[in-house]
N, C-alpha and C positions, 0 to 999 in steps of 0.2 A: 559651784560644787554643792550638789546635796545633801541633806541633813542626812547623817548615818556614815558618811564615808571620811577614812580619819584620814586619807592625803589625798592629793590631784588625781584624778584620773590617769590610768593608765596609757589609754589611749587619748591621743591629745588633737583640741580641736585642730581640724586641720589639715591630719594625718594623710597622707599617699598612700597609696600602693602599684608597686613594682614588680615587674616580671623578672624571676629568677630564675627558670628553667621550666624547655618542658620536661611533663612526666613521661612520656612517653617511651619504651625502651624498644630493642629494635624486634621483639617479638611482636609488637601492636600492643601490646596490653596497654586498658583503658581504666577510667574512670577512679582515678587516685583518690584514698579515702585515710588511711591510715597517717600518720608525721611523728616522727620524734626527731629528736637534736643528739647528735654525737655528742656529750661531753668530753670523752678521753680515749685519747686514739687506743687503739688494740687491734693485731692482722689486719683485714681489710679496711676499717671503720679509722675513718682520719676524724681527730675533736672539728667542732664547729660544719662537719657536714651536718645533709637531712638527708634520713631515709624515710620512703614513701612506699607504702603498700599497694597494690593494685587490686579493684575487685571485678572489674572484666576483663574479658579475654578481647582479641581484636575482633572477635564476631560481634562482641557490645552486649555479649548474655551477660548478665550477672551474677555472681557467685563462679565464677570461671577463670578468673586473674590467677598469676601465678607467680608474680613479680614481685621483689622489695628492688627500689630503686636508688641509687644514693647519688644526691647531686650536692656539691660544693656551693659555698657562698658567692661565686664567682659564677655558678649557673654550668656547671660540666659535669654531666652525668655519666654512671657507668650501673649495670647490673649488679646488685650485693649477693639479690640470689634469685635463682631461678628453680621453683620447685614442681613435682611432680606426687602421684598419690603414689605410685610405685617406689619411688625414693626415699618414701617416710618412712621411720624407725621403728613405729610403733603405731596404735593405732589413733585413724580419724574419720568418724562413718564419715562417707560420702567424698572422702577427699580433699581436694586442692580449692576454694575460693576465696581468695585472702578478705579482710575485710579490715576498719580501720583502729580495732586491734592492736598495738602495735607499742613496744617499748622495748628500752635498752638496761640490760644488767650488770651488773660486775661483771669484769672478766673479758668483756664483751659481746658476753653472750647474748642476740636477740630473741622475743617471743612477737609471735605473728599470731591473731585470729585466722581461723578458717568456717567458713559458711558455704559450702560447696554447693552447687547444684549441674543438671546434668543439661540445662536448656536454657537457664536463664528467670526460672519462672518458681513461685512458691512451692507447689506444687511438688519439683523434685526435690526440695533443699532438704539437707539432712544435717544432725548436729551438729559435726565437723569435731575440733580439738585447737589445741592451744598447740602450737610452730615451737618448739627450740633451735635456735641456731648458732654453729658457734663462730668466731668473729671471723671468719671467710667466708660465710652464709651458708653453709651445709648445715642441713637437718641432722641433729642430735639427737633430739628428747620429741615426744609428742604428750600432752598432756590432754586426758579426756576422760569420761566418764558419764554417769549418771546426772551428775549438776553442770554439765557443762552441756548447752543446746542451744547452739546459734552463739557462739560468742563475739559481737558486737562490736566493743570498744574495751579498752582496758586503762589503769593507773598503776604506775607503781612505786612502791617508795621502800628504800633498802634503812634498814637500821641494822650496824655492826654485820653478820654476816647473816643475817635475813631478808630476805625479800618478800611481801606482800606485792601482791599483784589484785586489785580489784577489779572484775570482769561483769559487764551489763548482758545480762543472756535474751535473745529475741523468740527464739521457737519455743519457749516451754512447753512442750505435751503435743505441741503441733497443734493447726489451727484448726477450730471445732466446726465442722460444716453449718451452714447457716446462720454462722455467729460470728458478726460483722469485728468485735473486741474482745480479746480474751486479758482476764485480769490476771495474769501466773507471771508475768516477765520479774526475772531477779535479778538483785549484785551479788557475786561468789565471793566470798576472798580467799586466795590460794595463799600459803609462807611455805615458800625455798628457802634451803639452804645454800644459799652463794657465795661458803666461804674458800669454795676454791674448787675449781672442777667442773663438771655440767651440773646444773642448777637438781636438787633433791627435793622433792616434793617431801613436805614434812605436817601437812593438813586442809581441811577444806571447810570453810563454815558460811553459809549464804545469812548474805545481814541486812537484807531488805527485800522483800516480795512481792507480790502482788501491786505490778504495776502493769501500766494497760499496754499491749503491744496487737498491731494486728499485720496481715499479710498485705501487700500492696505491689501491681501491678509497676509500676514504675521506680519503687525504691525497695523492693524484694519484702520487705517487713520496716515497719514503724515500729519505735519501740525503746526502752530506754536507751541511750547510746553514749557520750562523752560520761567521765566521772576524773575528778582530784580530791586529793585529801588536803582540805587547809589547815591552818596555823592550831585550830583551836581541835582538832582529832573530829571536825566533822567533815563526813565524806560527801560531797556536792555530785550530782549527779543531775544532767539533762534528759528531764522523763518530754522527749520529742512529742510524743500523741498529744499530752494535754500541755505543750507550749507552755512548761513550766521548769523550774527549777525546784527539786529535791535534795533537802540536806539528813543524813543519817550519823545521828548522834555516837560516839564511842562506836571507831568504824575499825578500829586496830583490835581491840580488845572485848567487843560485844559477842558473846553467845546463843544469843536469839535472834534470829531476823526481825526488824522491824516492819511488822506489816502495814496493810490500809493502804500499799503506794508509799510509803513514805510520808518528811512531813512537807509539806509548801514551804520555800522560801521567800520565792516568787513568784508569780504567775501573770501572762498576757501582756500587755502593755508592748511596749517592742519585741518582747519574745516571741518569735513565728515557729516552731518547732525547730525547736533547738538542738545540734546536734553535737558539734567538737564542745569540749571543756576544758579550759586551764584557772589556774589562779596567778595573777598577774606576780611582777616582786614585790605590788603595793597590798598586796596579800588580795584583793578582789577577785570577781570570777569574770571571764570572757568567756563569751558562746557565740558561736556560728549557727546561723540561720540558715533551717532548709525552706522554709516558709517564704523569703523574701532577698535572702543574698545579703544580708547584714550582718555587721557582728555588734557586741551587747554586753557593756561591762558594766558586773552587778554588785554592788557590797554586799560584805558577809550579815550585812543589817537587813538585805532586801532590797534596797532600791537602784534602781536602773538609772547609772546617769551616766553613759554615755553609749551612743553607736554612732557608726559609720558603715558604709558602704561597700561590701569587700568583692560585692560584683555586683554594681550597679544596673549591668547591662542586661547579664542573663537573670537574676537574680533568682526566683525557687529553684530550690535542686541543685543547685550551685557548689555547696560548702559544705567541708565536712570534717576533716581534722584541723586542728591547729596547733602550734605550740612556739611558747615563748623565744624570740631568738637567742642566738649564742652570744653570750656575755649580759643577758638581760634585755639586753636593745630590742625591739622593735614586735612584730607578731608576725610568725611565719604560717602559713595556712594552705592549702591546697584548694584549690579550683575545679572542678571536675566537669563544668560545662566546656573548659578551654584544656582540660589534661598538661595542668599548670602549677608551677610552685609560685608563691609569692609573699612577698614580705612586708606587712604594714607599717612606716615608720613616722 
């Protein structure tokens, strides 16, 4: 064990990984990006399943998915929801492209990222909006705006009948021709009110800025993506482009954005452009590699001491949400070169 980390690794030498189900639902939808874990069953959402967001459609464009997927620990899948832009309640430029976004509320209510595009290609993508769902997967609430542009990935974390939701934005301003990195990608923090009913939007404050994202051919935009909040109220965040880890200090209660990118916790070493984020139960940070097909557990100190191999085979472009399994056990993660769920233990 290394200096800085106050218990054993999370992930242990050793570790397997097991196929639990495909993603795949029977519309074709592809390339699974999004994972949370059922806590507590509510309508359709049984505790201890995974729902999985989709971000292509079966043509294999991206930003065209339209699926949340829920498959049991047992590996049996079924549709939670199936959406459309016509179907939405409210507004989301550009529509329907789910992205890996994705968490569960009181109530049961889900929120889904969307990053729509009309082909597949940077080019059409437009800001989209944040998915309310409520727990049979029908569209409720659409949340969007002005700070909301490409929403990414999200965390959330409910305190009494609150909910913060931190969200990573990838299009800020949209990309500036001939200008290979644009420095504007933010974290938002949204607070609902979740104490009873469809979730009420009660403020918006972006509290970190100016991180590098750019547009990309094969992964639609680079750009900051996974974020949790740890033990200590700082919010960790995978800034992917520069293969680093970013923590943003007083992430509940800060009023300013913290500029510059954020600060480094980490950087390089195992980290290949980092994408999913959790914090293990031993309080660390695990990240998924789009660089290499790895995953990479880090202390809240900085240092990198452990990975394993979460697709050996296919390995860049591979990996992209993950999140802790049900009762703590193990690390469940999605695969998107095999449109697969799978569980590290």
């Amino acid at each position: 064990m290394s200096a800085g980390s106050a218990a054993a690794p999370f992930i242990k030498a050793g570790s397997t990984s097991k196929l639990i189900a495909s993603t795949v639902p029977p519309n074709g939808d592809l390339n699974p990006y999004g994972l949370a874990v059922v806590r507590s069953s509510a309508g359709a959402l049984t505790a201890g399943d995974y729902l999985i967001s989709n971000f292509n459609a079966k043509s294999n464009n991206q930003g065209t998915g339209t699926t949340v997927v829920q498959i049991s620990p047992a590996g049996k899948r079924s549709v939670f929801a199936k959406l459309s832009a016509g179907s939405l309640p409210g507004s989301c430029p550009g529509g329907v492209g789910l992205t890996t976004a994705l968490g569960i509320l009181p109530g049961g209510y889900v929120v889904v990222g969307s990053l729509p595009t009309t082909n597949g290609q940077s080019a059409t993508a437009k800001y989209g909006c944040l998915i309310v769902l409520n727990d049979r997967g029908h569209a409720v609430k659409t949340i969007s705006g002005p700070k909301i542009q490409g929403p990414w990935d999200m965390a959330t974390v409910t305190r009494g009948s609150t909910t913060t939701l931190f969200v990573s934005n990838v299009l800020n301003g949209g990309a500036v021709v001939g200008k290979h990195v644009v420095d504007n990608s933010t974290v938002l923090r949204i607070r609902l009110h979740t104490g009873g009913g469809v979730p009420k939007l009660m403020g918006e404050q972006v509290v970190a800025s100016e991180i590098p994202w750019r547009d990309d051919k094969t992964a639609l935009a680079i750009g900051p993506t996974g974020l949790a909040l740890g033990a200590n109220g700082k919010l960790y965040v995978a800034d992917t482009l520069e293969s680093r880890i970013i923590q943003v200090p007083q992430a509940l209660t800060r009023t300013t954005a913290l500029p510059d990118s954020g600060i480094t916790l980490t950087a390089g070493g195992h980290l290949k452009q980092p994408l999913g984020l959790e914090i293990a139960p031993n309080g660390d940070i695990v990240t998924t590699n789009a660089g290499d097909g790895n995953i990479v557990e880090t202390t809240t100190a900085g240092h990198q001491i452990a990975v394993v191999a979460g697709d050996a085979k296919a390995g860049a472009g591979s990996l992209f949400g993950l999140a802790i399994g049900p009762g703590g056990k193990g690390l469940a993660y999605v695969d998107d070169a095999h449109n697969t769920l799978r569980l590290l233990d």
